[in-house]
TINU-150157 format. One line per field, with one value per residue (C-alpha): residue number from 1; residue in one letter; x, y, z; chain. Coordinates in steps of 0.5 Angstrom, whole numbers, plus 500, padded with zeros to 3 digits. Example, Ala and Ser with C-alpha at 12.3 -4.5 7.8 and 13.67 -1.06 7.14 Angstrom:
2
seq c(1|2)
type c(A|S)
c1 c(525|527)
c2 c(491|498)
c3 c(516|514)
mol c(A|A)
//
This chain:
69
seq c(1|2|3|4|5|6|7|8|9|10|11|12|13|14|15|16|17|18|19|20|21|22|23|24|25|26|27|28|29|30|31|32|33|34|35|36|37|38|39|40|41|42|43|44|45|46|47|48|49|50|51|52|53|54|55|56|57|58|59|60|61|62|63|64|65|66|67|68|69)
type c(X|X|X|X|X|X|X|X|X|X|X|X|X|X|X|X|X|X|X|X|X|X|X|X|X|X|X|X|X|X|X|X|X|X|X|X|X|X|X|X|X|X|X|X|X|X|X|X|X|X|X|X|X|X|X|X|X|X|X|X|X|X|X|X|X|X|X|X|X)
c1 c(515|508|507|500|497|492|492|486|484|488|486|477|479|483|477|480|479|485|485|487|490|494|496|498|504|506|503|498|490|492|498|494|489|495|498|492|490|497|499|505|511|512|519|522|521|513|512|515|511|505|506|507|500|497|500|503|509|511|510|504|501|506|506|511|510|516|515|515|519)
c2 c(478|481|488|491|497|503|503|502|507|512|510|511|518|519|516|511|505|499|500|508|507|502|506|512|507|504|496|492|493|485|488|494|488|483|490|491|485|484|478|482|487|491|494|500|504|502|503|511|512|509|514|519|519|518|525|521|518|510|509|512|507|501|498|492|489|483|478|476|470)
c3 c(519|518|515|516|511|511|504|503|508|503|497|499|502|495|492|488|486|485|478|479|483|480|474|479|482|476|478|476|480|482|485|490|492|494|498|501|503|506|501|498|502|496|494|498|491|490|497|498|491|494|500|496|492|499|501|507|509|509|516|516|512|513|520|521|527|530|532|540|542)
mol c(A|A|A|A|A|A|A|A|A|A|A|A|A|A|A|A|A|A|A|A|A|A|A|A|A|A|A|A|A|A|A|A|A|A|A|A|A|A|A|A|A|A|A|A|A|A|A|A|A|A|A|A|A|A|A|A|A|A|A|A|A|A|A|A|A|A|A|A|A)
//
């Protein structure tokens, strides 16, 4: 199930690094990087706190996309 991320590209617009934003959430700077690089689906709960420091809503920063068969 692949799920892509702007996490990244909300997190340079708030102009924080990983580890700021890390803190902000309650997760590691390892935890952020393997989100942003698309090796880690957070929880739904990380996932709303994410999208509330970005000042956006989940499914703005989130994109899941099926697979086709």
């Amino acid at each position: 199930m692949p799920l892509y991320n702007k996490l990244k590209e909300y997190r340079t617009v708030l102009g924080i690094n990983q580890t700021e934003m890390g803190k902000l959430a309650g997760v590691s700077r390892q935890t952020i990087s393997l989100i942003e690089r698309g090796d880690y689906s957070p929880s739904v709960t990380l996932a709303l706190k994410l999208a509330r420091i970005c000042q956006a809503t989940v499914e703005d920063i989130f994109i899941y996309e099926e697979d086709t068969l």
